[in-house]
N, C-alpha and C positions, 0 to 999 in steps of 0.2 A: 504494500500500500504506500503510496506514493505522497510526500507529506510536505507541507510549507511553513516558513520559520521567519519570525524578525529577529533582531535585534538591539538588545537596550545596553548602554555605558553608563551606569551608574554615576558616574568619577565626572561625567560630564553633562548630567541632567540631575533634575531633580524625582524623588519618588512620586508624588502627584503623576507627572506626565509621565512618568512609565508606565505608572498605573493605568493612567488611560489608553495609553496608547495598546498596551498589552489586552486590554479589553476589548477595543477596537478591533487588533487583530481577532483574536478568538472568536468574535461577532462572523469573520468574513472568512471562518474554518480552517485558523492559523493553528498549528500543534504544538512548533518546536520553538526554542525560543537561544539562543545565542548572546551569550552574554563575556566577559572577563573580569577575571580575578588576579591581573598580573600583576600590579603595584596595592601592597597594603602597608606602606611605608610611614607616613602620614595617620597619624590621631585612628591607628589600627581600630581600636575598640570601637569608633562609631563607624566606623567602614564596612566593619562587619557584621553590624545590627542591621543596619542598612541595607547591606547586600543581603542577609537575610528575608530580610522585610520584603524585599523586591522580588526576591527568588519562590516563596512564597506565597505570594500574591501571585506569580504565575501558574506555581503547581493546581492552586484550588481553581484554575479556569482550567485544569484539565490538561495542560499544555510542559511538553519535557523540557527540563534547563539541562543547557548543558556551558560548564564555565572555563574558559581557557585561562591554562594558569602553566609555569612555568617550575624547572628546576629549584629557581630561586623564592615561588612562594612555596614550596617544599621547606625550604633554608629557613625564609622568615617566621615561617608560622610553624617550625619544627612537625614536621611530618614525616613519619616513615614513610615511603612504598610499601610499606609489605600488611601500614595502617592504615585504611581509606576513614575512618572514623570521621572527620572534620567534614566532610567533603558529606557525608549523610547526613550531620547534624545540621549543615547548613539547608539541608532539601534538594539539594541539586541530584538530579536524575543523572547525571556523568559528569565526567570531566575530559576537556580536549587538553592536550598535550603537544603545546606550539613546539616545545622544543623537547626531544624524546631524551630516554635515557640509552640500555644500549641491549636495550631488545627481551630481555632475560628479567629487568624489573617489571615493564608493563606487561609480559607472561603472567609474574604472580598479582600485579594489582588486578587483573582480570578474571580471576578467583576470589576477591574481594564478597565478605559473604551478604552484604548489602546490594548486590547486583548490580551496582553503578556502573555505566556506561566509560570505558575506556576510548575516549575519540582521537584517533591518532591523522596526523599531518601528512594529507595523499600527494603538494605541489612538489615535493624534493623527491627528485628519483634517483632515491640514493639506495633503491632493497632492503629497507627499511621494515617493512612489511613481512616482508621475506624472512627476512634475522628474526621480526617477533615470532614467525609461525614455525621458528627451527627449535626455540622454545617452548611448543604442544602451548601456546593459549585457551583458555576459556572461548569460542570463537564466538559464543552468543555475546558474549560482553563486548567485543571489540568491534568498534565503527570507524569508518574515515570524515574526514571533513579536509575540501580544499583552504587553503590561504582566501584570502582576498587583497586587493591591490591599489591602495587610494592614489600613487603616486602614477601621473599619465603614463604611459607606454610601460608599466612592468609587469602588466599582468601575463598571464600565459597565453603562449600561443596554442592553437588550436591541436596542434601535432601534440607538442607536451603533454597538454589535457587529456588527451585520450591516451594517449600510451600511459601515462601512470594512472586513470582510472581505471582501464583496463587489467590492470595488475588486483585491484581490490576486487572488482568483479569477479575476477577468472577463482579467487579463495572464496566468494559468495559473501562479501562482506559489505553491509552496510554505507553508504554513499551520499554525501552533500558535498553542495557548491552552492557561492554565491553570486545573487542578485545585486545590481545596482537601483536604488530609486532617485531620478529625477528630482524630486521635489524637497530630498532631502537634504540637512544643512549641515550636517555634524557625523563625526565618528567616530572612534577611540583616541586617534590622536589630530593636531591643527590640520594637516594638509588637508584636502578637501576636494579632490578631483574625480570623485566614486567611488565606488571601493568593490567593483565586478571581481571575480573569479576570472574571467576570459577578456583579454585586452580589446577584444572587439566588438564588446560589448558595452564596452563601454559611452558611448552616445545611444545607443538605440532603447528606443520606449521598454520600458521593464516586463510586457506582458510578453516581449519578443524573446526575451535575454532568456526568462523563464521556460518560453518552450523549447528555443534552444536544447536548453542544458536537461530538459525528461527527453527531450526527440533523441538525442544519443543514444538511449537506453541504457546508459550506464551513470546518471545519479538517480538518487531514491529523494533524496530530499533538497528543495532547492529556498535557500533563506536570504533575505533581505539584510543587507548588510550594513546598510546607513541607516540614522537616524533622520525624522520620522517618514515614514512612505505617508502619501494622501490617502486619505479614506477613497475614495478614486481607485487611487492602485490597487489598494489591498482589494475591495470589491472584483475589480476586473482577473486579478490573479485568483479572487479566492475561488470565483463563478466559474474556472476554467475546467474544463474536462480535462484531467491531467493523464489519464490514458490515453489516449489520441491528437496526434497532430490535428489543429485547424488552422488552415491557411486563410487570411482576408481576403476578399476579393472585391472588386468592384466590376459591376456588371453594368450592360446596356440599358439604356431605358428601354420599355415597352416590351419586354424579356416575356414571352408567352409563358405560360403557367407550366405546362412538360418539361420545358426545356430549362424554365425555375426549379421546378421541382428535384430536376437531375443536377442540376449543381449544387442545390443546398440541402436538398431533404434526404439525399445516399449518405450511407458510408463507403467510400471509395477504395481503392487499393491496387498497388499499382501492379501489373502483369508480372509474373518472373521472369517472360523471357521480354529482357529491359532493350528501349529502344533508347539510342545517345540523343535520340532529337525529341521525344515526345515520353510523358507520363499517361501512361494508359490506362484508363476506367473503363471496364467493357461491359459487366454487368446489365446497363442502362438499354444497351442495345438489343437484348434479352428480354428485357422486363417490356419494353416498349417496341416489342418487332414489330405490332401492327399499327403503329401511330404515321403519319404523314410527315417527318420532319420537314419543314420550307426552310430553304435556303437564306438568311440572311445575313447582313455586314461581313462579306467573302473579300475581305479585304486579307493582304499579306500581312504571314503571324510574325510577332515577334516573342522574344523569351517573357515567358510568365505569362504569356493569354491562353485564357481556357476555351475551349474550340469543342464544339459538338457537329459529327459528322450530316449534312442533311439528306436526307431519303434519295439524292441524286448519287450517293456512294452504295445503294444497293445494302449486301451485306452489311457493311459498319454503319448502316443509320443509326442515329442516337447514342453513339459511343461516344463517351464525354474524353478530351486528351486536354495535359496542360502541357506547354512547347517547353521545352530545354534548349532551345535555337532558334532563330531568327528561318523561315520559311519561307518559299513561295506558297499562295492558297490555290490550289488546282480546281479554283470555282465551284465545289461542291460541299465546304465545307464554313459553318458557322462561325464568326470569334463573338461568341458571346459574353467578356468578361478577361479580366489580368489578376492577377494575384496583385496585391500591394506593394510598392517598389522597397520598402524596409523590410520585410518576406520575401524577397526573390532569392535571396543564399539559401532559405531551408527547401528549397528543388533538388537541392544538388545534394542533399542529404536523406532523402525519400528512398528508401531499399525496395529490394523487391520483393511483392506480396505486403509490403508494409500498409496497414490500415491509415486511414486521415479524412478528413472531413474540409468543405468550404465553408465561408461563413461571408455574408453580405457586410462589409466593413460600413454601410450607413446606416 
């Protein structure tokens, strides 16, 4: 089950608006919730009431904390590994591990008899992962979680990203990355240029970044990593069918009702035997062999228009295709409709037989 997370910084808000804001998520079917505990340097005792308080106040909406905290809050707050005690009394459902130890401790903290979540660091593909599992871990305790990247151009390239998610998948382990929000002003530390998981995500609208990163099919969970997303976003993320790709599209005026129908009311899927120029929906032509498709707007395709064949193609009437190339239209075929020009990269990531859905972007 596939699950969606914000993010609150204590150290840099105050508890009122966490509080809201954490309810606001929850209202819009948020789960998980991402927080840190790296510096408790500073007047500790109220830091940690506090973070309590906060942490807390997430649990009883039902929703998982999990607190990224380092070697050194180990140091400051005297902690064993082999003790998770603090880390339960505070409430928190895990702890993420920015910076690991060396494979053999988060083995036995994942035996921890509290069952808290071991979330370890997927950006460094260092086999890290690997080392822990030469250790026999608890494997239900242990989860990943990618970095996030507030400073422009260092987030991960897209090659990175899969290859080391890839790596957690293939052990069957647990998976997040993060979202950037738009409208958000703040994050753990001043810089303040997003804070995406994936560097090329960084500009694009957060309901994109989002499908993105479940369209892979290798994360489980995808969380917002600045502070505060609009009620706007969270609604739009929370409303999303997070099984299935849905591409925007914008259609013709005057779109006759069959031919509406085939684009927005299928579930599509694209042929296995893949063509390099066209995404293939065939179904449609099946379901409506005896419909009369009429020919119109036979104008030449370009990448991202969606094209229904008309009853002048015989065989393929009604077969709905979205172009991966620029085409001539050999006069017998419909462009009823483009996918959205901020959606045109997830074409080139659509497998074959993979499921997905259209949606009227007005």
């Amino acid at each position: 089950m596939r699950k969606l997370g914000v993010s609150i910084y204590p150290n840099n808000s105050s508890i009122e608006e966490d509080k809201k804001y954490l309810s606001l998520a929850s209202k819009y079917g948020f789960s998980r919730i991402f927080t840190n505990l790296i510096s408790v340097e500073e007047d500790k005792d109220r830091i940690l009431r506090e973070f309590r308080e906060i942490v807390s106040y997430g649990r009883d909406l039902g929703m998982e904390v999990i607190a990224d905290v380092s070697p050194s809050v180990f140091r400051s707050l005297d902690i064993h590994y082999s003790d998770l005690r603090f880390f339960k009394d505070m409430n928190l459902t895990g702890i993420r591990l920015d910076l690991g130890f060396t494979g053999n401790e988060e083995s036995i903290m994942s035996f921890n008899p509290y069952d808290l979540k071991i979330e370890i660091n997927m950006s460094s593909n260092t086999r890290y992962l690997e080392n822990i599992m030469t250790y026999l871990p608890n494997k239900d305790n242990i989860i990943g979680c990618h970095n996030f990247y507030p400073h422009r151009y260092t987030g991960l390239s897209r090659k990175h990203f899969m290859e080391t998610s890839e790596v957690f998948k293939k052990y069957g382990i647990r998976t997040a990355a993060f979202v950037s929000s738009a409208k958000a002003t703040f994050g753990p530390w001043t810089v303040n240029e997003g804070l995406p998981t994936l560097e090329e995500h960084r500009e694009l609208p957060i309901e994109i970044q989002v499908k993105d990163l479940f369209n892979t099919g290798l994360i489980d969970d995808v969380i917002i990593a600045n502070c505060y997303a609009s009620e706007e976003e969270l609604k739009i993320i929370g409303d999303m069918d997070k099984n299935i790709l849905t591409l925007g599209v914008e259609l013709i005026e005057d779109l006759p009702k069959v031919e509406r129908d085939i684009v927005l009311g299928e579930i599509h899927f694209n042929r296995g035997d893949v063509s390099e120029y066209v995404i293939r929906s065939t179904q449609s032509r099946v379901k409506y062999k005896d419909h009369d498709f009429t020919l119109m707007n036979p104008k030449d395709i370009e990448r991202g228009d969606v094209v229904i064949d008309s009853s002048l193609y015989e065989h393929y009437a009604g077969e709905l295709q979205i172009a991966l190339k620029p085409m001539k239209n050999s006069g017998r075929t419909s462009v009823v409709g483009k996918v959205i020009d901020e959606e045109m990269f997830l074409l080139d990531y659509i497998k074959p037989w993979q499921k997905f859905r259209l949606k009227s972007s007005i």
